[in-house]
PyMOL CGO cylinders between C-alpha atoms (Angstrom):
from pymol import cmd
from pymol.cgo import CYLINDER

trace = [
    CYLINDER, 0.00, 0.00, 0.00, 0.91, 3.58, -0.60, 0.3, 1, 1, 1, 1, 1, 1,
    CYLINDER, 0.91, 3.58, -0.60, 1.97, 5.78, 2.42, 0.3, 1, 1, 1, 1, 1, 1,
    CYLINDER, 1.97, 5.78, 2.42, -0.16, 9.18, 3.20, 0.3, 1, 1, 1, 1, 1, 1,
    CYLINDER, -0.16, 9.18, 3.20, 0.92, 11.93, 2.62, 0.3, 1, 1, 1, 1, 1, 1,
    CYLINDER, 0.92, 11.93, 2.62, 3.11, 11.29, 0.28, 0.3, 1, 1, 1, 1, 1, 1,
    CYLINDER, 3.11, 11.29, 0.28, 4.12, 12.49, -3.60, 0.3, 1, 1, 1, 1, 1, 1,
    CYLINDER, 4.12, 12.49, -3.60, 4.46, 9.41, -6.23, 0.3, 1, 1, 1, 1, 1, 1,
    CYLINDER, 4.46, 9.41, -6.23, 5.87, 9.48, -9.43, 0.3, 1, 1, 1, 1, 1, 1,
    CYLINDER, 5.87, 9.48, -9.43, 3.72, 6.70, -11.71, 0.3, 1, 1, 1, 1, 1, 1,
    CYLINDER, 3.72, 6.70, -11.71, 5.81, 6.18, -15.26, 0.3, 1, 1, 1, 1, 1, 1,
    CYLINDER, 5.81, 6.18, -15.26, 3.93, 4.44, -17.97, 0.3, 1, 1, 1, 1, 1, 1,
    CYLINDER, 3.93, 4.44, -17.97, 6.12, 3.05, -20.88, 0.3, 1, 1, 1, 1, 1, 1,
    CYLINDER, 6.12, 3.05, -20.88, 4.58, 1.70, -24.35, 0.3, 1, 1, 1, 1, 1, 1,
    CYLINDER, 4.58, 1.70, -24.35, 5.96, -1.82, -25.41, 0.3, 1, 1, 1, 1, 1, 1,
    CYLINDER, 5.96, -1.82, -25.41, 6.27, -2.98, -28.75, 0.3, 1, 1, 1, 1, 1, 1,
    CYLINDER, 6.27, -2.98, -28.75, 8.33, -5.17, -30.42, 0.3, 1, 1, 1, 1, 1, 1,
    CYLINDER, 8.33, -5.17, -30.42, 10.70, -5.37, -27.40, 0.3, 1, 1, 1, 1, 1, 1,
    CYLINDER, 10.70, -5.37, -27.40, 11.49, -1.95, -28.13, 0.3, 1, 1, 1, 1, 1, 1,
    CYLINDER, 11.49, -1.95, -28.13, 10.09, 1.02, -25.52, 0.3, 1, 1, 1, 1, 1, 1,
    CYLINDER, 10.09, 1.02, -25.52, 8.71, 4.12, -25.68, 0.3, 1, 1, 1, 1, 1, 1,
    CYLINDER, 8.71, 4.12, -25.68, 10.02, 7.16, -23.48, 0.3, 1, 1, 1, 1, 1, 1,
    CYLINDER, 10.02, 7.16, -23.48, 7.50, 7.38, -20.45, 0.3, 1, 1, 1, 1, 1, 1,
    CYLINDER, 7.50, 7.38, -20.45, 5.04, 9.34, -19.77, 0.3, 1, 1, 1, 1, 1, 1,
    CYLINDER, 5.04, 9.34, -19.77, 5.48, 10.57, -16.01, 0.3, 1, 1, 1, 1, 1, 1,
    CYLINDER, 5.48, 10.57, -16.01, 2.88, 12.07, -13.83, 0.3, 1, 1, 1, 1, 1, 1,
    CYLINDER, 2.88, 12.07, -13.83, 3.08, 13.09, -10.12, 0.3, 1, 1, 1, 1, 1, 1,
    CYLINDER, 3.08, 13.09, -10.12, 0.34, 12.94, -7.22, 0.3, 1, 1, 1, 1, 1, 1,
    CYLINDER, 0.34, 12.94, -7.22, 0.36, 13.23, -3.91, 0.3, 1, 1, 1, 1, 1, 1,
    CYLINDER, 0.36, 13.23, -3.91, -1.86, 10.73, -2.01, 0.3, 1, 1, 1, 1, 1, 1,
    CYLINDER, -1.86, 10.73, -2.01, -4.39, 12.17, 0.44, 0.3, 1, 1, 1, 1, 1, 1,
    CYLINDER, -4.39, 12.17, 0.44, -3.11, 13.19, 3.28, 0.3, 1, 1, 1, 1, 1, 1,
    CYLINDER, -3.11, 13.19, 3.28, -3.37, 11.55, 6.85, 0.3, 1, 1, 1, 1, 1, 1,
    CYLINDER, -3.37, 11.55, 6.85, -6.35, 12.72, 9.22, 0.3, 1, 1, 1, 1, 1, 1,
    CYLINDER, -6.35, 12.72, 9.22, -4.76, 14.30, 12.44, 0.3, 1, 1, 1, 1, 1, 1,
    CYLINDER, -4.76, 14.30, 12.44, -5.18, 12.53, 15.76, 0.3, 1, 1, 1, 1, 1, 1,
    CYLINDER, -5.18, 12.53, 15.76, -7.08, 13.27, 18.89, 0.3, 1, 1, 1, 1, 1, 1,
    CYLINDER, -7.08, 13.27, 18.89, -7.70, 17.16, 19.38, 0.3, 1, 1, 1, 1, 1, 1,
    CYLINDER, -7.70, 17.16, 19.38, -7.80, 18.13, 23.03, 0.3, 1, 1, 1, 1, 1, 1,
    CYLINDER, -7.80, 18.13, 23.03, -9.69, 21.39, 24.13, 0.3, 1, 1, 1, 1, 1, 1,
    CYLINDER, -9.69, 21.39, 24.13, -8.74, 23.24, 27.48, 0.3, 1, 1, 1, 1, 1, 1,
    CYLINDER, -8.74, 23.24, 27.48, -8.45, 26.17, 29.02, 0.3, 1, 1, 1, 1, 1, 1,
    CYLINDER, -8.45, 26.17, 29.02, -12.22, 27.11, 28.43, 0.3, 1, 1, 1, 1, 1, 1,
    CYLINDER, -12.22, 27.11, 28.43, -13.70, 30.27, 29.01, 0.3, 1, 1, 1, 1, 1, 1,
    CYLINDER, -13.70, 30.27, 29.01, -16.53, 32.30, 28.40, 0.3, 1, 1, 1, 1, 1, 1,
    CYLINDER, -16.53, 32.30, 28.40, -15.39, 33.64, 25.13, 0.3, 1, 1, 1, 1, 1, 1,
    CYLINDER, -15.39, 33.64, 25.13, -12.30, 31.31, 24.07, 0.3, 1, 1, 1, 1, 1, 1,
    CYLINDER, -12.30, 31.31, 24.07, -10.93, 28.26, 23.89, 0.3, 1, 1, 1, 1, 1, 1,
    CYLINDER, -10.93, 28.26, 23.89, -7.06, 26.37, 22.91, 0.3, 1, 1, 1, 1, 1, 1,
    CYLINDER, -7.06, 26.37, 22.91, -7.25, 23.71, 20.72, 0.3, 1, 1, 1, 1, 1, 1,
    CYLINDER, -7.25, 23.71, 20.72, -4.38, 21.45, 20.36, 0.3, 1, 1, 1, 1, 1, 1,
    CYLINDER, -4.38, 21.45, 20.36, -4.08, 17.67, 18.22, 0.3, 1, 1, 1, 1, 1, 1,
    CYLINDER, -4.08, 17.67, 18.22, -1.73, 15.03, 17.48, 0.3, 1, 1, 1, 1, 1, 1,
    CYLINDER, -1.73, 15.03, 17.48, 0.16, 15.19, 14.46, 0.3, 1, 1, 1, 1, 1, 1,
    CYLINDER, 0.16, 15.19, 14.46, -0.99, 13.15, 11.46, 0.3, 1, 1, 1, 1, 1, 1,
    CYLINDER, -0.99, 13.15, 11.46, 0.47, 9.43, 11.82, 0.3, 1, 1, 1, 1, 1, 1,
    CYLINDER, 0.47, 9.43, 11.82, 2.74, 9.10, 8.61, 0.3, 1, 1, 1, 1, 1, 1,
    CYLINDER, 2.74, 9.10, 8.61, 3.68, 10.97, 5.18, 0.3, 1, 1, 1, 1, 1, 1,
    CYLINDER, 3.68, 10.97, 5.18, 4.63, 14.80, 5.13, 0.3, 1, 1, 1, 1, 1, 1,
    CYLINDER, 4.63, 14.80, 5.13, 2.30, 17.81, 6.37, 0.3, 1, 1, 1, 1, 1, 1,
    CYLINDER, 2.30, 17.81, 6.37, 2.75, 21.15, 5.07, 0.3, 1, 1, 1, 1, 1, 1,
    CYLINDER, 2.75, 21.15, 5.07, 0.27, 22.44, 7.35, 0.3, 1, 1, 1, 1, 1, 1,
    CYLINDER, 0.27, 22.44, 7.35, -3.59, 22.05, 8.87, 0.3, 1, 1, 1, 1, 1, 1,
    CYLINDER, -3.59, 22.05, 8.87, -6.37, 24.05, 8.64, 0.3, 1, 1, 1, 1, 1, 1,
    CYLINDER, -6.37, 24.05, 8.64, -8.64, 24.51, 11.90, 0.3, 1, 1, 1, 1, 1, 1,
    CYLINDER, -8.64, 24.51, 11.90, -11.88, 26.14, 11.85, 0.3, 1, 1, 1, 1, 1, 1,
    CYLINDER, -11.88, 26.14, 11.85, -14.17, 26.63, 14.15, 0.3, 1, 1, 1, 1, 1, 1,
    CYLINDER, -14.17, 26.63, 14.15, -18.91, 26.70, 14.08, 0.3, 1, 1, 1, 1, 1, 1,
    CYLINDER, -18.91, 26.70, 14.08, -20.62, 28.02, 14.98, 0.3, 1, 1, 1, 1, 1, 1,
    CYLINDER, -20.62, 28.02, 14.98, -18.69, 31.23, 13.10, 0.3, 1, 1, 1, 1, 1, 1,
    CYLINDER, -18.69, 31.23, 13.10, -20.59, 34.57, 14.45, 0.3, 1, 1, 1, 1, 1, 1,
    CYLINDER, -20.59, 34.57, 14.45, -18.26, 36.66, 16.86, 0.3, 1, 1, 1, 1, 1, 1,
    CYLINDER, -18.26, 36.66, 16.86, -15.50, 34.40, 16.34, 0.3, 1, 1, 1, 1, 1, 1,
    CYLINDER, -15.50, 34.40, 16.34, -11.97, 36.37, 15.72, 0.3, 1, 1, 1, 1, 1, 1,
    CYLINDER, -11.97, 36.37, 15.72, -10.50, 34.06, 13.45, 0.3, 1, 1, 1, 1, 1, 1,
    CYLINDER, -10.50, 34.06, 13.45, -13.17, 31.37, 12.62, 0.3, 1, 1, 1, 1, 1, 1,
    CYLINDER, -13.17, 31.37, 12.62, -10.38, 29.80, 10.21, 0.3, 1, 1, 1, 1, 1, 1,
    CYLINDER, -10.38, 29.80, 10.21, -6.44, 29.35, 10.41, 0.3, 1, 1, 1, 1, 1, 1,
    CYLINDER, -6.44, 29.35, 10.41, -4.22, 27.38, 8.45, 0.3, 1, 1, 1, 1, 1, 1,
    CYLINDER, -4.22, 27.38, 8.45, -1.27, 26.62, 10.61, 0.3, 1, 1, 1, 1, 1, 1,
    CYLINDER, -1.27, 26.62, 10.61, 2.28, 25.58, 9.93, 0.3, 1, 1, 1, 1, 1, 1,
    CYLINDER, 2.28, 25.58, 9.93, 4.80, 24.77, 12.84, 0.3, 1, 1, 1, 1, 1, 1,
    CYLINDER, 4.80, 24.77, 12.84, 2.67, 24.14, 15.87, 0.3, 1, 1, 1, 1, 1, 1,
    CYLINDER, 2.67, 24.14, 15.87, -0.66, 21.81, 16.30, 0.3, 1, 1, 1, 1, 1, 1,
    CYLINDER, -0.66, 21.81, 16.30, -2.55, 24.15, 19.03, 0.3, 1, 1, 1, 1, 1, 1,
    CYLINDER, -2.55, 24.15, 19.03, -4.16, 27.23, 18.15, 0.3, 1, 1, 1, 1, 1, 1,
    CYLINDER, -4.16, 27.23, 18.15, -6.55, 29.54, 20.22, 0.3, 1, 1, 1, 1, 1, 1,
    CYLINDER, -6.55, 29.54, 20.22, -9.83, 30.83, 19.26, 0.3, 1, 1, 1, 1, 1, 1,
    CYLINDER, -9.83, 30.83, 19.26, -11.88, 34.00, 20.79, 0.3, 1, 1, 1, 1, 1, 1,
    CYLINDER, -11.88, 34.00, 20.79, -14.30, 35.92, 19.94, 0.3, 1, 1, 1, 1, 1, 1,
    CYLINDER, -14.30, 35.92, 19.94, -16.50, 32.86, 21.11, 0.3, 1, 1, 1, 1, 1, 1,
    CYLINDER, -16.50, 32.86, 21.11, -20.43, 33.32, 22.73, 0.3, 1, 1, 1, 1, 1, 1,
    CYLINDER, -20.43, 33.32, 22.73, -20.73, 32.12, 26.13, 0.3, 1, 1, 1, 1, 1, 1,
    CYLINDER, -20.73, 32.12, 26.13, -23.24, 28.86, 27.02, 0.3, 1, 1, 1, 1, 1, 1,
    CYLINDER, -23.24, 28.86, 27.02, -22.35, 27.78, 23.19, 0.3, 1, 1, 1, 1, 1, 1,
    CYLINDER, -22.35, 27.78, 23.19, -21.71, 24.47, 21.86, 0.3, 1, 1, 1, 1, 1, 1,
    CYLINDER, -21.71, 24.47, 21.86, -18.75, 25.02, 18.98, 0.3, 1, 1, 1, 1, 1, 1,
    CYLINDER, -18.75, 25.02, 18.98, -17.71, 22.51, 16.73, 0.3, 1, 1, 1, 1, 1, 1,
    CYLINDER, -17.71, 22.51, 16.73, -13.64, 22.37, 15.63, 0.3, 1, 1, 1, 1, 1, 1,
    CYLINDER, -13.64, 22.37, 15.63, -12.61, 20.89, 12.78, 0.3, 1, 1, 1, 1, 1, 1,
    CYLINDER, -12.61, 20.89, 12.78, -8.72, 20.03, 11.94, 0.3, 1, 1, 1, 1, 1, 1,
    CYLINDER, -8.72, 20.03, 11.94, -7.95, 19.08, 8.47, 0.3, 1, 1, 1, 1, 1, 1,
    CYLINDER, -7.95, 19.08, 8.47, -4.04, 17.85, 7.27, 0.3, 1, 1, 1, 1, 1, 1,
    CYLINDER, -4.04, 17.85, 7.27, -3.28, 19.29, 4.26, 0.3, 1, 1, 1, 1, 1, 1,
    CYLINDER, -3.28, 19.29, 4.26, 0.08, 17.44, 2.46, 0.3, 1, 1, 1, 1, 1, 1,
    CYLINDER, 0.08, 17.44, 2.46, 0.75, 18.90, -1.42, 0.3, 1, 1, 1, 1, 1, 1,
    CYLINDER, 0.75, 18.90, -1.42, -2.50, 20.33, -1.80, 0.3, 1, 1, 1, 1, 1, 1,
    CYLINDER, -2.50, 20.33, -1.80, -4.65, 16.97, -1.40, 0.3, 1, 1, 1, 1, 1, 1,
    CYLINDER, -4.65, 16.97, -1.40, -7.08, 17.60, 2.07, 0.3, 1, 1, 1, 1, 1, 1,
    CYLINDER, -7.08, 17.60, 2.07, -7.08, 14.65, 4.88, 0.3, 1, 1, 1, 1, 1, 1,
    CYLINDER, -7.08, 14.65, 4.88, -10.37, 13.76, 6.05, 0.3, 1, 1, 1, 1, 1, 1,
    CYLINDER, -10.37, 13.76, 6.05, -11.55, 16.20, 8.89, 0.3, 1, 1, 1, 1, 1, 1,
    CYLINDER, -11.55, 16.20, 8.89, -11.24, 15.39, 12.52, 0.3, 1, 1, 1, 1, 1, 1,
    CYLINDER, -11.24, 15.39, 12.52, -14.01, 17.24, 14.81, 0.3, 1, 1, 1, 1, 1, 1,
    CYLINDER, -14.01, 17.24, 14.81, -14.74, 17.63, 18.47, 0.3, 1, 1, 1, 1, 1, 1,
    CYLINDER, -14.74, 17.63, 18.47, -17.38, 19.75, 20.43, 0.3, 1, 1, 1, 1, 1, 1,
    CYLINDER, -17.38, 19.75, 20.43, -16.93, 21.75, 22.92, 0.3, 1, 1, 1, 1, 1, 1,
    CYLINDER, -16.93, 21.75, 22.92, -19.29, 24.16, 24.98, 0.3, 1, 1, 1, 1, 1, 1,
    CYLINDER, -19.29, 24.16, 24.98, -17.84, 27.93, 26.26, 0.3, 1, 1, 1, 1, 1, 1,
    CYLINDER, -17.84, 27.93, 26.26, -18.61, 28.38, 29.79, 0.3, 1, 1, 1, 1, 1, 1,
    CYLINDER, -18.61, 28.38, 29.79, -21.83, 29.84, 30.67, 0.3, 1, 1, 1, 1, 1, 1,
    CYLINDER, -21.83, 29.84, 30.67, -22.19, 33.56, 30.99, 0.3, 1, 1, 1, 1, 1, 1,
    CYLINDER, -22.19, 33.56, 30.99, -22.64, 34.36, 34.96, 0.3, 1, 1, 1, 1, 1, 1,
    CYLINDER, -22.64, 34.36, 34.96, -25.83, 35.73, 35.68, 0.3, 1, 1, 1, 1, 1, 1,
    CYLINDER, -25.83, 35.73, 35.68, -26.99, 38.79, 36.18, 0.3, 1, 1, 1, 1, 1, 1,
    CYLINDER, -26.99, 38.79, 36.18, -27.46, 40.87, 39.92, 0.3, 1, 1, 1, 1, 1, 1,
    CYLINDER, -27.46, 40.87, 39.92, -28.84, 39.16, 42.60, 0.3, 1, 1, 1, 1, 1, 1,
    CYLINDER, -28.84, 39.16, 42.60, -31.86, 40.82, 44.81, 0.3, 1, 1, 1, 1, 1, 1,
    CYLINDER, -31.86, 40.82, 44.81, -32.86, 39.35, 48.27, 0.3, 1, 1, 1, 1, 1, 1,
    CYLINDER, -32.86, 39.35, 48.27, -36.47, 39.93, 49.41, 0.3, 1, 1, 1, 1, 1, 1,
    CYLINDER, -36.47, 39.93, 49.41, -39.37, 39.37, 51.39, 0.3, 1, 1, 1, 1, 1, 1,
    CYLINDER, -39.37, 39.37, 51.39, -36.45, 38.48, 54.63, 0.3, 1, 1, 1, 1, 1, 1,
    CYLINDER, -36.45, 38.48, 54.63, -37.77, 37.24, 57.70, 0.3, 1, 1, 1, 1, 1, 1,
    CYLINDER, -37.77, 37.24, 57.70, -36.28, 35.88, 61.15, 0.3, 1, 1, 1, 1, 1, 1,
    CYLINDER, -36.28, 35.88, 61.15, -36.31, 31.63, 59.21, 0.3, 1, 1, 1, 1, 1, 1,
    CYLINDER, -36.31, 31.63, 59.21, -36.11, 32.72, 54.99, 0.3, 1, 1, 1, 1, 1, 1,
    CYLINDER, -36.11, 32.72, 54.99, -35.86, 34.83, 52.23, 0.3, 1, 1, 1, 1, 1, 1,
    CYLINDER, -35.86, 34.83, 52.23, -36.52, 35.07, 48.69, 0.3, 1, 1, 1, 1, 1, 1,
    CYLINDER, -36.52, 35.07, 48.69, -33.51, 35.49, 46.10, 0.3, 1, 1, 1, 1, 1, 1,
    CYLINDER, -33.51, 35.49, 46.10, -33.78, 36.46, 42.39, 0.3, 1, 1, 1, 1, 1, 1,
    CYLINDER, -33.78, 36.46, 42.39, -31.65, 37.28, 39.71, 0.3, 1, 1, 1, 1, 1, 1,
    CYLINDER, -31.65, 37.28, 39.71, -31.07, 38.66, 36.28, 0.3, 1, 1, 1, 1, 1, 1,
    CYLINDER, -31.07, 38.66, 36.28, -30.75, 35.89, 33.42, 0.3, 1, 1, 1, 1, 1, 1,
    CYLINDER, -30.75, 35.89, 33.42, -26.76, 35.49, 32.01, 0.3, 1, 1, 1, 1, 1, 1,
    CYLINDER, -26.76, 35.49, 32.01, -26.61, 37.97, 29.06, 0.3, 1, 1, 1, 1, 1, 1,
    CYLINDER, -26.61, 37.97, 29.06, -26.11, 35.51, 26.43, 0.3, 1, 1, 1, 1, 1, 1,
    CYLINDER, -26.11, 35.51, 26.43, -25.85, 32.19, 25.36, 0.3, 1, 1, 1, 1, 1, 1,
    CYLINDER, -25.85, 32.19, 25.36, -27.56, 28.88, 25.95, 0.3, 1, 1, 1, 1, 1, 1,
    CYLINDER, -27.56, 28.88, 25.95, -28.53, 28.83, 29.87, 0.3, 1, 1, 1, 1, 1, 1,
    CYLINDER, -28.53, 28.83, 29.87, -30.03, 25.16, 30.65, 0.3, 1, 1, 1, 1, 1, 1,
    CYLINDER, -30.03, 25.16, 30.65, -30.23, 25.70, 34.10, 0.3, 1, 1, 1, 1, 1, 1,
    CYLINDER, -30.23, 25.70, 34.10, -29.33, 27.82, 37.36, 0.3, 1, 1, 1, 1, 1, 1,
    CYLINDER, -29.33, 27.82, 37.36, -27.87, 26.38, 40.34, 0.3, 1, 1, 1, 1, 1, 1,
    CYLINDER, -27.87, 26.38, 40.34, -28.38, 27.99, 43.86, 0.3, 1, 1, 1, 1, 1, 1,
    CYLINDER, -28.38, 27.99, 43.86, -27.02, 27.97, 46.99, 0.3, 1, 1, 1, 1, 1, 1,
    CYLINDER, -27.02, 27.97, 46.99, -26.61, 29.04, 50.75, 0.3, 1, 1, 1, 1, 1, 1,
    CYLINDER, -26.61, 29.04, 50.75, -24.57, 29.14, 52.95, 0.3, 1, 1, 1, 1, 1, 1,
    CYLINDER, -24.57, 29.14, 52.95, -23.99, 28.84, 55.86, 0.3, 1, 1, 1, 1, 1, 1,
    CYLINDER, -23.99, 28.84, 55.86, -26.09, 25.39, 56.11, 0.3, 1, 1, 1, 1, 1, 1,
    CYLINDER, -26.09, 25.39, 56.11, -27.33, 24.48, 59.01, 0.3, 1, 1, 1, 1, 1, 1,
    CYLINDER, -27.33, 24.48, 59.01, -31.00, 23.83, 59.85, 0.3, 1, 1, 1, 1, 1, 1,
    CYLINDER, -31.00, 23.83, 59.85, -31.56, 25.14, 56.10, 0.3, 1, 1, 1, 1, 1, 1,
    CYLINDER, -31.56, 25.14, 56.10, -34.57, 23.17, 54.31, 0.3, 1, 1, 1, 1, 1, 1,
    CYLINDER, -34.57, 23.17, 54.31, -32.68, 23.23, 50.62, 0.3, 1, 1, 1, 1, 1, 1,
    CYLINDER, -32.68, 23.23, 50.62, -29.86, 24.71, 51.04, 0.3, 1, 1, 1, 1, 1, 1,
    CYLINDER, -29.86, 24.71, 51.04, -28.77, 23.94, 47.15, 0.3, 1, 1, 1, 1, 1, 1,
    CYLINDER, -28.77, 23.94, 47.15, -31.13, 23.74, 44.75, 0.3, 1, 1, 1, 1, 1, 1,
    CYLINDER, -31.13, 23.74, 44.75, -30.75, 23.14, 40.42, 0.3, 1, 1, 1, 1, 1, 1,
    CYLINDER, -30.75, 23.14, 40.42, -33.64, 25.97, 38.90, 0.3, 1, 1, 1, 1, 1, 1,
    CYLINDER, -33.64, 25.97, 38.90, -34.18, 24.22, 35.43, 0.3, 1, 1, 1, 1, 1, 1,
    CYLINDER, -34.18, 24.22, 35.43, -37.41, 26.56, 34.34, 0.3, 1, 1, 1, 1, 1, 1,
    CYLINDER, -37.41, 26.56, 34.34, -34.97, 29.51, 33.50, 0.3, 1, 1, 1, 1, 1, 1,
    CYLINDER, -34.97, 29.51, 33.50, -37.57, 32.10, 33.00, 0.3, 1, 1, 1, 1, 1, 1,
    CYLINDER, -37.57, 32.10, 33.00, -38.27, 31.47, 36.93, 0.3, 1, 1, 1, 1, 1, 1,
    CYLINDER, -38.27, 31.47, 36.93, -35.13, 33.09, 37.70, 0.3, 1, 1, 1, 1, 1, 1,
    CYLINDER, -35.13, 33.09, 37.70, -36.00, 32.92, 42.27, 0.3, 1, 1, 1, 1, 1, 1,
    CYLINDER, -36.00, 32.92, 42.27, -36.37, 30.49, 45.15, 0.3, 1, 1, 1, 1, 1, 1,
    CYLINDER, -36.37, 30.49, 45.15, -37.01, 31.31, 48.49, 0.3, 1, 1, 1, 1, 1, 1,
    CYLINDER, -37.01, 31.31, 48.49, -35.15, 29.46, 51.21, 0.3, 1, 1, 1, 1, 1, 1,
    CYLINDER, -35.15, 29.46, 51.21, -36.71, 28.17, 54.80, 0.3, 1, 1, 1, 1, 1, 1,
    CYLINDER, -36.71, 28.17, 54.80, -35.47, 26.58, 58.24, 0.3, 1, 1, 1, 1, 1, 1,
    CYLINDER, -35.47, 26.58, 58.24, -32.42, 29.50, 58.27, 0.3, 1, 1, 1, 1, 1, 1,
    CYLINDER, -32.42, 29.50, 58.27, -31.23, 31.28, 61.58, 0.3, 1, 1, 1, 1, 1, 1,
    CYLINDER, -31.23, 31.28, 61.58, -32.73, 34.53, 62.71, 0.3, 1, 1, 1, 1, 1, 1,
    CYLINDER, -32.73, 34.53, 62.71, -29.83, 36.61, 62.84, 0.3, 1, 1, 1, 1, 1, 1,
    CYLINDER, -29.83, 36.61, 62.84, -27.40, 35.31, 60.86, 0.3, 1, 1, 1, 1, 1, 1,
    CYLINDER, -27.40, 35.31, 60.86, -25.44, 36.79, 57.88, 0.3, 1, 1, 1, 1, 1, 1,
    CYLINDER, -25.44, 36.79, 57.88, -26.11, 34.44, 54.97, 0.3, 1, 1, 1, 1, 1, 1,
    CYLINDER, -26.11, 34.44, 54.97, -24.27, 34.15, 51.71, 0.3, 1, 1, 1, 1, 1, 1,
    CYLINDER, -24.27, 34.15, 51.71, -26.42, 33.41, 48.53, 0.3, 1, 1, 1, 1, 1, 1,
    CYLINDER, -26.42, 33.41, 48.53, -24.62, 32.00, 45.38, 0.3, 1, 1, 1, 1, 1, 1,
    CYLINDER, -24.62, 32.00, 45.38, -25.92, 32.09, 41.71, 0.3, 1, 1, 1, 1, 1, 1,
]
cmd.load_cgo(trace, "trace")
């Protein structure tokens, strides 16, 4: 089998009569190898580094990383040469993204290799505590300013005696919950 990656030379020669003709050359490069695993880290609300394995065998001139959904992003496509990582921004919070790494080896495109990855969620908006009495209060908040919120999680602290003291709001257009069995006089510390 041929290797990846890799420029041939295929020579055809005419036969006749025991005597040959001069060949006919013709050079291709076979398709290139797809790149290995891609790793995504350092996540944040509006970025992300994306780094992969080199292709396993024949020569790369370079890969070409892209990134979807496109809207916002910096760079949504790079072609790199001389490093496999590359960092995109520009990115929406609470948004699934789809990158794409394609080897590219005299011109001729490896298949693509994809992973998904979502940005951190956008942190919501202000908090406002109401309605306090000497065992609860109520807590709401603003929704994040962008991106794909699935749910709110909500907490108190300190804990003691506290009916829920953590609770998961999945209804995100009820953006409150009130809390019970707290301390009269205590300072309380709500997280959204």
């Amino acid at each position: 089998g041929l290797t990846a990656g890799t420029e041939y030379t295929v020579s055809v020669v005419t036969v006749s009569g025991g005597e040959d003709s001069d060949a006919r050359e013709q050079q291709q490069w076979t398709k290139a190898a797809q790149p290995g695993t891609i790793t995504i880290s350092e996540v944040t609300v509006d970025s992300m580094k994306v780094v992969w394995d080199a292709a396993p065998e024949g020569t790369i001139n370079s890969y070409n990383v892209s990134i979807s959904p496109t809207l916002n992003v910096t760079t949504p496509s790079v072609s790199i040469t001389g490093t496999r990582q590359h960092i995109f921004s520009g990115l929406t919070a609470g948004t699934e993204y789809t990158v794409s790494v394609v080897a590219v080896s005299g011109g001729e495109d490896s298949d693509a290799r994809t992973a998904q990855q979502w940005t951190k969620a956008a942190q919501p908006g202000a908090i406002t505590i109401s309605e306090v009495t000497v065992d609860s209060m109520k807590v709401a908040w603003a929704a994040a300013p962008e991106g794909t919120i699935n749910s709110y999680n909500v907490s108190i602290s300190p804990t003691l005696n506290v009916t829920t003291p953590s609770v998961s709001i999945t209804n995100t257009n009820n953006r409150q919950h009130t809390f019970s069995g707290l301390t009269a006089g205590t300072e309380y510390t709500v997280s959204v």
